[in-house]
C-alpha positions in Angstrom: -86.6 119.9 36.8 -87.9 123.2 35.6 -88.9 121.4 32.1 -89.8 118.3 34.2 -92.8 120.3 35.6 -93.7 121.6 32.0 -94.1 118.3 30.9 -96.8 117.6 33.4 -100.0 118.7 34.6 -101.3 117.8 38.3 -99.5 114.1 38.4 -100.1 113.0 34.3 -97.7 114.4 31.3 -99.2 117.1 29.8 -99.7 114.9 26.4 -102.0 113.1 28.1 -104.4 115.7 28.4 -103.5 117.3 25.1 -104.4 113.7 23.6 -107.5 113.4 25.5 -108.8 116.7 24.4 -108.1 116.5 21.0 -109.7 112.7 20.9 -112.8 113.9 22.7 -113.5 117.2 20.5 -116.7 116.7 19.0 -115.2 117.3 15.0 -113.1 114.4 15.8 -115.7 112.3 17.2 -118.2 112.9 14.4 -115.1 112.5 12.0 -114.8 109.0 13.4 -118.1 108.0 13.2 -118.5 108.9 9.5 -115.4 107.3 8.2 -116.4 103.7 9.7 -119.9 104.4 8.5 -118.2 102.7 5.0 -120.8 100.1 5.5 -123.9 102.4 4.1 -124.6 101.1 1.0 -126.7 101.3 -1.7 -130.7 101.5 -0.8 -129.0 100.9 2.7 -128.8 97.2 2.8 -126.0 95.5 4.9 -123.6 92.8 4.8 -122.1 91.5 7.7 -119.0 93.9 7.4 -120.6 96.6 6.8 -123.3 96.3 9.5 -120.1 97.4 11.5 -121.0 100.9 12.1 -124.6 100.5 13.3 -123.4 98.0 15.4 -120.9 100.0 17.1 -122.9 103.0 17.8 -125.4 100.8 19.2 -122.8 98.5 21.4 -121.6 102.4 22.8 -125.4 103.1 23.7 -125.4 99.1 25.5 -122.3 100.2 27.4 -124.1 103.3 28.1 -126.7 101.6 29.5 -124.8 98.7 31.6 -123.0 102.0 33.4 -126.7 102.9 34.1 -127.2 99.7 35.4 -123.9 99.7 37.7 -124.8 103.3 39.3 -128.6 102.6 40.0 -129.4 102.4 43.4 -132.7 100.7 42.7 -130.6 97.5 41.5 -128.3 96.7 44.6 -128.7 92.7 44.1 -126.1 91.2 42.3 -128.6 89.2 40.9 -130.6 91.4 39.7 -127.6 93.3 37.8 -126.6 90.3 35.8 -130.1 89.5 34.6 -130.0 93.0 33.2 -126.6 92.9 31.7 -127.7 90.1 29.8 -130.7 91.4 28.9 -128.3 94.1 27.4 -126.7 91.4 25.4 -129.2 89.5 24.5 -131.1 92.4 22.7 -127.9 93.9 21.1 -127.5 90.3 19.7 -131.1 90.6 18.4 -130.6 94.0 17.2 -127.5 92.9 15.0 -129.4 90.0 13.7 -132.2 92.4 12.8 -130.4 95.0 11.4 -128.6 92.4 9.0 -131.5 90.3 8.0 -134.4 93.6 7.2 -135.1 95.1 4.3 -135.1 98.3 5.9 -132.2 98.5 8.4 -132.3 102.0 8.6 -136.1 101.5 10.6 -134.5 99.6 13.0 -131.5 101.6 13.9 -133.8 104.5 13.5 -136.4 102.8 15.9 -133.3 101.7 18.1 -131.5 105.3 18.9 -134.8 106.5 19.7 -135.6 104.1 22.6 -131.9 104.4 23.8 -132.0 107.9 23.7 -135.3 107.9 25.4 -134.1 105.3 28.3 -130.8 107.5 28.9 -133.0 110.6 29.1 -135.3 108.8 32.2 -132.5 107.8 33.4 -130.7 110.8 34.4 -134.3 112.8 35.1 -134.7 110.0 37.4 -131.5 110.0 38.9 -131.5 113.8 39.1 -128.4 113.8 37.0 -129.8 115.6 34.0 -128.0 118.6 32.7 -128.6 120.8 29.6 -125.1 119.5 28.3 -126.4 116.0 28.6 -129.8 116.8 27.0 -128.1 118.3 23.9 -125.5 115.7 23.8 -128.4 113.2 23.4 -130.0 115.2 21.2 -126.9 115.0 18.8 -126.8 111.3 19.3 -130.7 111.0 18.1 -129.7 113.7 15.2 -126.6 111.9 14.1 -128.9 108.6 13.8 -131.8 109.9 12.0 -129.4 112.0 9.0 -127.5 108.4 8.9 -130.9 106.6 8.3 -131.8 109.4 5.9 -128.3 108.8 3.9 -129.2 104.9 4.3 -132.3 105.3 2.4 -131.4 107.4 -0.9 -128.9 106.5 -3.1 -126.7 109.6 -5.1 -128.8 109.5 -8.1 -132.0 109.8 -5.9 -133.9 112.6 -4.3 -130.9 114.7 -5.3 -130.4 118.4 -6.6 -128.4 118.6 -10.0 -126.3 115.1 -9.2 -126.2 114.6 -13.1 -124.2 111.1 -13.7 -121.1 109.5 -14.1 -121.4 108.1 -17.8 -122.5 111.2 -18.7 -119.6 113.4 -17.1 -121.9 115.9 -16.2 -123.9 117.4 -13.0 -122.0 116.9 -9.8 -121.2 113.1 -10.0 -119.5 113.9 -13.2 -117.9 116.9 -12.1 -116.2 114.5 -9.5 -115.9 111.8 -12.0 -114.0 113.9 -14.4 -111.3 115.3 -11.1 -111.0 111.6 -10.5 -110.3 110.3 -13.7 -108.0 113.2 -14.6 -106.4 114.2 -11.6 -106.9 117.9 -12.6 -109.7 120.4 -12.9 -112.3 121.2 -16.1 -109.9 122.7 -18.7 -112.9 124.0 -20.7 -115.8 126.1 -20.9 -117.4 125.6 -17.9 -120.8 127.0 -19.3 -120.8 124.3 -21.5 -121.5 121.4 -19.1 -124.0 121.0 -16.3 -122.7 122.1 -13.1 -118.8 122.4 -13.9 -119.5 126.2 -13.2 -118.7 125.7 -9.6 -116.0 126.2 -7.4 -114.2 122.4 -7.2 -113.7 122.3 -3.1 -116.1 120.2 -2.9 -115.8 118.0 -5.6 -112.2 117.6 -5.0 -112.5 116.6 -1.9 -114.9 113.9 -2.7 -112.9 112.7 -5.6 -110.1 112.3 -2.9 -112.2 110.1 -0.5 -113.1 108.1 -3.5 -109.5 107.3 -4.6 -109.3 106.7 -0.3 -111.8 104.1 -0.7 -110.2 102.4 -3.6 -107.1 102.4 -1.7 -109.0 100.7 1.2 -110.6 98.1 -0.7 -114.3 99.4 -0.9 -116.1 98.0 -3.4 -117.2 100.3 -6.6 -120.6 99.2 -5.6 -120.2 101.5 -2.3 -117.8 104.4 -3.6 -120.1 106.4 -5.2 -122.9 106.1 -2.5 -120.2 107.0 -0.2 -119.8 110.3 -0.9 -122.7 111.1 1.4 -120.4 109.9 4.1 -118.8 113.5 3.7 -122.3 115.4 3.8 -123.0 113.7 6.9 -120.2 114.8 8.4 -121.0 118.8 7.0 -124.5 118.0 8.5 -123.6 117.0 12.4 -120.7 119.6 12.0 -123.4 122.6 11.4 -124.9 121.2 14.4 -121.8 121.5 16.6 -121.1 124.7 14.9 -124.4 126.2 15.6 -124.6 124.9 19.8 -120.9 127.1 19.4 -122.7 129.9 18.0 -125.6 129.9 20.6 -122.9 129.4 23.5 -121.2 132.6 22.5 -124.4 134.9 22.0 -125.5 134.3 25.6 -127.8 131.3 25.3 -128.4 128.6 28.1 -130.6 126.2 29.8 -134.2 125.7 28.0 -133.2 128.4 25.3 -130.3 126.6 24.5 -132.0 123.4 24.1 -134.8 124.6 22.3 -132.4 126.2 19.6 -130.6 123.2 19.4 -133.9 121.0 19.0 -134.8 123.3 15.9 -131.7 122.9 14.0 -131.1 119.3 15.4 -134.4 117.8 13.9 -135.4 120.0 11.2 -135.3 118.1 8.0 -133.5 120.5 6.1 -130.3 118.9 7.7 -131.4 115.4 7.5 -132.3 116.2 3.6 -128.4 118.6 3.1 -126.5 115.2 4.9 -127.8 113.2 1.6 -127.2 115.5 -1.1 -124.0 115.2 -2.7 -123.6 118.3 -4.2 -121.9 121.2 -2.3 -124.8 123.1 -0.8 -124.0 121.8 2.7 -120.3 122.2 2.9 -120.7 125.9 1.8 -123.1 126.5 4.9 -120.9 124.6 7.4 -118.1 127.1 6.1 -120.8 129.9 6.6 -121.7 129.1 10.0 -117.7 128.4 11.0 -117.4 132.0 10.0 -119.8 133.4 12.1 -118.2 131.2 14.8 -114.7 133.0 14.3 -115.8 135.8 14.1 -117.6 135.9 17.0 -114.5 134.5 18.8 -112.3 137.2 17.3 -114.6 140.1 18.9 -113.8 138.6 21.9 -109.8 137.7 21.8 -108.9 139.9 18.8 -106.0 136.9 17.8 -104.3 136.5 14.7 -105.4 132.9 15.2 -109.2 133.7 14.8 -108.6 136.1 11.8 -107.1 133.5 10.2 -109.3 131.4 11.0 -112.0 133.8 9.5 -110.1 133.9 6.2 -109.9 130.3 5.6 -113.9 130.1 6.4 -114.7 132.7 3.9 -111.9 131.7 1.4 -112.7 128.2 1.5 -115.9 128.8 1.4 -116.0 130.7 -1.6 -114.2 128.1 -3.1 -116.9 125.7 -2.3 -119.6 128.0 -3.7 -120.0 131.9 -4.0 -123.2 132.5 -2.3 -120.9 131.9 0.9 -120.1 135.8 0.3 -122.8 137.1 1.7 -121.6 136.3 5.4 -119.0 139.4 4.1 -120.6 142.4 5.2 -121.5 141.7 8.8 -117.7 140.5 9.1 -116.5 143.5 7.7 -118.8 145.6 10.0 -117.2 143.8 13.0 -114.0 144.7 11.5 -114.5 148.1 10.8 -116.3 148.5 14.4 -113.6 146.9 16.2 -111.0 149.2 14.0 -112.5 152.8 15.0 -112.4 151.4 18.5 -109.0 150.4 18.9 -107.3 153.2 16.5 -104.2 153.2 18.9 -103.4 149.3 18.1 -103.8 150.1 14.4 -100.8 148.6 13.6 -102.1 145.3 14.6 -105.5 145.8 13.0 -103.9 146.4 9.8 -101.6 143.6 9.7 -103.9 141.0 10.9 -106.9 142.6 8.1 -104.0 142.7 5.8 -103.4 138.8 6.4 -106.8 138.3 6.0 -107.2 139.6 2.9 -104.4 138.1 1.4 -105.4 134.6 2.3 -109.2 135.3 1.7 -109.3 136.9 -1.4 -106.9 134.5 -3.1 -108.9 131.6 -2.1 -112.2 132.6 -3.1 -111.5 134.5 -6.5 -108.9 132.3 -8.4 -111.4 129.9 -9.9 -113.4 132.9 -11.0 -110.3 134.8 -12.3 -109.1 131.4 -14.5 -112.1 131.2 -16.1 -111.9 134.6 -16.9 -108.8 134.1 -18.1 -109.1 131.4 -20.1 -112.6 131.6 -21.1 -113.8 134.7 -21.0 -116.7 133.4 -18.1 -118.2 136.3 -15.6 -116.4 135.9 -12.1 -120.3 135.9 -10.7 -121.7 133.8 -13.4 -124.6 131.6 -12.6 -126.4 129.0 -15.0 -129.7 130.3 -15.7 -132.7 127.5 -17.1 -134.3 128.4 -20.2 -137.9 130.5 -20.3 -139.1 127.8 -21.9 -138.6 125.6 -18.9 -142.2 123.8 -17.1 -140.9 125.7 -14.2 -140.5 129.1 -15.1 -142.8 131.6 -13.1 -141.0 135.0 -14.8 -144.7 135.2 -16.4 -146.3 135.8 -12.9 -146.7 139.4 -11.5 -143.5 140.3 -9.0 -146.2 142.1 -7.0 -148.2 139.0 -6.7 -145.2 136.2 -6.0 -144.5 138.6 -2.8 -147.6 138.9 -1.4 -150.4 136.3 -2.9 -151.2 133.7 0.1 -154.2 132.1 -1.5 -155.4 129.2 0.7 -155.1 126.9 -2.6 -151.6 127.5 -1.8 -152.0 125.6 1.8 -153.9 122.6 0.8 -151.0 120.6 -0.3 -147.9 121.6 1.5 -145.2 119.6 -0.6 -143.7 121.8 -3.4 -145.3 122.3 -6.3 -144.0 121.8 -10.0 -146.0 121.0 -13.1 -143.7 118.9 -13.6 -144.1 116.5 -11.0 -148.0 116.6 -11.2 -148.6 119.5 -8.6 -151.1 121.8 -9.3 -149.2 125.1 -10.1 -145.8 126.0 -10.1 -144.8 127.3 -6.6 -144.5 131.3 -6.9 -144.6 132.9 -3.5 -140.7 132.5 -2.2 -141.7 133.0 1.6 -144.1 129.9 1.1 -141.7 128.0 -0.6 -138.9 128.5 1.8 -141.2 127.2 4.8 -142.6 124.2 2.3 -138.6 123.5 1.2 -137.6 123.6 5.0 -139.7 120.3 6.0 -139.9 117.8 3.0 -137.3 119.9 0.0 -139.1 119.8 -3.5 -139.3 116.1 -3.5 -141.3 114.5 -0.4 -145.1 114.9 -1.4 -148.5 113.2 -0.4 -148.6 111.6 -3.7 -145.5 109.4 -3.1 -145.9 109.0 0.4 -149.4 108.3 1.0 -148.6 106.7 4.6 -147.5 110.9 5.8 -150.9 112.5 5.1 -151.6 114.4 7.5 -148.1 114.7 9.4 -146.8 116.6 6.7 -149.2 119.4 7.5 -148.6 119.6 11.2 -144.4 119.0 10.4 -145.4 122.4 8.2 -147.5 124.5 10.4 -145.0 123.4 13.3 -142.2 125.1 11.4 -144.4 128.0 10.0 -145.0 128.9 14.2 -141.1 128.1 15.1 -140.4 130.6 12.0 -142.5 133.0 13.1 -142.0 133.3 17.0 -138.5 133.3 16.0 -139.0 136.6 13.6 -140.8 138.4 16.0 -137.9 137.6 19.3 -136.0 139.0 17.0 -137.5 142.0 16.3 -138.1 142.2 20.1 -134.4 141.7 21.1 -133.5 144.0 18.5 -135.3 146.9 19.9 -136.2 145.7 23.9 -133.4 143.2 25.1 -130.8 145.1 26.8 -128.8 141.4 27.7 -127.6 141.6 24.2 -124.2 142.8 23.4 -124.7 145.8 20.7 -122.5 144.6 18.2 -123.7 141.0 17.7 -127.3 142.5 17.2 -125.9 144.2 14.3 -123.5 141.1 13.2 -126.5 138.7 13.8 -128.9 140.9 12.1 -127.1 142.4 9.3 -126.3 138.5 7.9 -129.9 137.7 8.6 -131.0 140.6 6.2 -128.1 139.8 3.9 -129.2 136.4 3.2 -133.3 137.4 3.5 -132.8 139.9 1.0 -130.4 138.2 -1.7 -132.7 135.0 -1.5 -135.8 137.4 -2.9 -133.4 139.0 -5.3 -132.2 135.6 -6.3 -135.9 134.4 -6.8 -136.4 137.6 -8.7 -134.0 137.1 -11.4 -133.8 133.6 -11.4 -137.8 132.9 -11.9 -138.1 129.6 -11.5 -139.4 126.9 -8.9 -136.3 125.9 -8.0 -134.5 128.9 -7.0 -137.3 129.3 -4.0 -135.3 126.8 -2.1 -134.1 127.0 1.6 -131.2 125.5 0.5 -130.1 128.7 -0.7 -130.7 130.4 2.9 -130.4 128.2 5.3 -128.4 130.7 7.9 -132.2 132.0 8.6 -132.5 128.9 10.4 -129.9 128.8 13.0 -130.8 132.8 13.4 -134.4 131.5 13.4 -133.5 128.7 15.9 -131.4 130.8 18.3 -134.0 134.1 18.2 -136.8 130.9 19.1 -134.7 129.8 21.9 -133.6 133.9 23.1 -137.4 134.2 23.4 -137.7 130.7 25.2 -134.7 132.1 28.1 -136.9 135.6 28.1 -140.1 134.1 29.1 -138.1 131.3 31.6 -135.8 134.6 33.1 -139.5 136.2 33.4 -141.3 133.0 34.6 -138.8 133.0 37.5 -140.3 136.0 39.0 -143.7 134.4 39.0 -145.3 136.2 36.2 -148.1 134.2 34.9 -148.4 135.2 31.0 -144.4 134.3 31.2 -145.1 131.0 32.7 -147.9 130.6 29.6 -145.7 131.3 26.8 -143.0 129.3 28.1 -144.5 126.8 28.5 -146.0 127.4 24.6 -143.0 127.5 23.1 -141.9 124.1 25.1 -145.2 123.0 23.7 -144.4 123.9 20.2 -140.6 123.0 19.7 -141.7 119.4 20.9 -144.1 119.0 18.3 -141.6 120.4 15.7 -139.0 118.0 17.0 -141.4 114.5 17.2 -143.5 115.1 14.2 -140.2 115.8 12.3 -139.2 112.4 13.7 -142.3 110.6 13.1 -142.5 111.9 9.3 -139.1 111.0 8.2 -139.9 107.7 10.1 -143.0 107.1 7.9 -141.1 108.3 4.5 -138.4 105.7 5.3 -140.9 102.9 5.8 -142.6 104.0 2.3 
């Protein structure tokens, strides 16, 4: 009897609801969303198999919708319910033949999610049903569509960052090509070919899915292309990991949505979810640290330290620069050590078992090159002074503090190479200009964006900045704030700010001014906009009218950011 009752919970076994939340965790979900997206292809055209995916997200949105239907009391006629179930079907039948038939699929579903999105969100205001869980939750929906029409468009070989190829067996693609052919790692010099420098997490992982693929029956048209199925998957998972990350700092409400809005639809994540190298899977490793950690302040569990270690480890094994989440853990660590010295037998264990699954993980690629090869643990390919984008020429003085306005009147990137004007030398500018459109969206190859591209810009320019100065303000005002994550938040913040300028220093050239090398300034960004969003609604409530002003500013300025974000990357996939 006694194990009877175990079993169950209320009048279901407890499997049940193990099952239920397992199948409903939002890794899972995504997980399952990106393995039957198979069917993106190359230059994202579809067949009638692989049409599949689109067509079951959408059918999920029409079943969405017909619950709608059923619960609203405007349509109590029978009659008037079936006309608009078949309406439903009618237009997803339409949709399908659409999305199968264009040349530019990803437009439609693109065009699609939005107006779904947009009818569920009148829905529930209308209905009075709205919630911020719902909001956000159809915020992911819209984010997961638009990075899956971004991977629809590109192919691996375009508008990527050091891909290299697969007949040359060099670059990314060949550092996966040669674990796939081989079934073992580089046994060589790793200096000596592009890219095989890095950590092989990544690369392993995708040479697995590939051999997956084959095993399913994928064509070796779609294989390759594939790959970005994993980065999409890093992508949405950042986002999940970052709503975490806001939940456990004390955000809610509008300041929870607005952070979630800035990292939902900033094109940084649309551009990560397409590049196949291993730039994204590093920074969902970052962030999942930050995440434990956080959780371990809290419940202190072996579980969560563990948890930390495989982040970090893992991480590193993905790529080094994942380090610098280390000091702010190891403040929390020390913090929590000096605070607790009568349990120090469990702190010692459980930072004991940390470092001896952390530091294993992390260093051993480092240490067998080393071994075998004589190559620095912390080496990093440097391009040659004689490269069209070295900037080592330019004053350090000047690249840290020269805003021209010539600098402003093209906001793309700008490399010699490419036709631009200069060679991008200020890091602060380049790191805004990176965060909307990467190195490689300009006015010159999209004509049809002029204009948008400056407001997508100064949109992010005023999130980034309102964000920097909550910051500062919660730093040295906001008393809501638990001490410690103010120093854990603000100790990785300076820890990424300040490597990403020493990086830029000693690596003088365009492309080391990119956020991709610092994009945890964007969820800090992202959750200090949306703290100062909650200050001014918390103030707001007590009738204070420059409160009610700058919250409703900052409403103001997160929805541009969000739609013109949208409506550029619409216009760059119609180009």
């Amino acid at each position: 009897m006694d194990i009877d009752k175990k079993l169950m919970k209320g009048d279901k076994p407890y499997i049940f609801y193990v099952i239920k939340n397992w199948c409903c965790h939002p890794f899972i979900i995504t997980a399952f969303l990106c393995f039957f997206c198979t069917s993106v292809t190359v230059e994202g055209k579809l067949s009638l198999y692989n049409a599949f995916i689109p067509a079951f997200i959408f059918c999920l949105c029409g079943i969405f919708a017909c619950v709608c239907i059923y619960r609203t009391d405007i349509c109590k006629k029978a009659s008037v319910k079936a006309s608009l179930y078949g309406t439903c079907v009618l237009f997803s039948v339409l949709f399908l033949y659409m999305l199968m038939t264009s040349d530019k699929p990803q437009l439609i579903l693109l065009f699609t999610g939005i107006a779904v999105t947009v009818f569920a969100a009148i829905y529930l205001f209308a209905v009075k049903q709205m919630t911020t869980r719902k909001f956000i939750f159809l915020m992911f929906v819209l984010g997961f569509i638009i990075r899956l029409a971004y991977v629809m468009t590109i192919t691996v070989y375009h508008k990527q960052h050091d891909a290299g190829s697969i007949e040359d067996m060099d670059g990314h693609l060949g550092y996966i090509a040669y674990i796939l052919n081989n079934s073992a790692l580089p046994n060589i010099d790793v200096r000596e070919v592009y890219q095989f420098y890095h950590p092989p997490l990544h690369h392993i992982i995708a040479a697995m899915w590939i051999k997956v693929q084959l095993l399913m029956g994928v064509s070796q048209e779609h294989i390759w292309e594939n790959i970005q199925l994993l980065t999409l998957f890093y992508s949405c998972c950042c986002s999940i990991i970052s709503y975490k990350i806001f939940r456990k700092l004390g955000l809610d409400g509008k300041g929870l949505c607005a952070a979630m809005a800035v990292i939902i639809f900033c094109p940084t994540f649309f551009i990560l979810s397409g590049s196949i190298n291993n730039d994204i899977l590093s920074i969902t490793f970052m962030l999942g640290a930050l995440l434990n950690t956080l959780y371990w302040l809290e419940s202190r569990s072996f579980k969560r330290i563990i948890c930390i270690a495989l982040c970090v480890g893992l991480g590193m094994m993905t790529k080094l620069s994942v380090w610098m989440v280390a000091p702010a853990i190891a403040f929390v660590f020390i913090y929590v050590f000096f605070k607790n010295l009568k349990d120090i037998k469990k702190y010692i264990a459980q930072y004991a078992a940390f470092l001896g699954i952390c530091a294993p993980l992390g260093l051993w690629w480092g240490i067998r090159n080393l071994i075998s090869h004589g190559v620095p643990i912390t080496y990093v390919m440097q391009l040659s002074e004689n490269s069209k984008q070295y900037i080592g020429d330019i004053p350090v003085i000047k690249r840290l503090f020269d805003f021209n306005p010539v600098q402003f009147e093209n906001v793309g990137d700008q490399f010699t190479m490419y036709d631009g004007k200069y060679n991008e030398y200020n890091p602060l500018v380049a790191l805004f200009k990176t965060s909307c459109f990467d190195e490689l969206f300009t006015v010159n190859n999209y004509p049809m964006v002029a204009g948008w591209d400056k407001l997508l810009f100064w949109a992010a320019v005023i999130v980034g900045i309102v964000g920097f100065i909550a910051m500062i303000y919660v730093f040295i005002n906001d008393k809501t704030m638990n001490f410690v994550h103010k120093v854990f938040i603000g100790m990785v913040y300076g820890v990424v700010f300040v490597s990403y300028y020493v990086f830029c220093i000693e690596f003088p050239h365009v492309c080391t001014e990119n956020i991709r090398y610092a994009v945890p300034l964007i969820v800090i960004g992202a959750f200090f906009f949306g703290k100062a969003l909650k200050l001014f609604a918390d103030s707001a409530n007590k009738k204070q009218y420059i409160a009610n002003v700058g919250e409703i500013c900052l409403i103001e300025f997160v929805s541009m950011y969000s739609c013109v974000s949208l409506i550029f990357y619409y216009l760059v996939f119609m180009s």
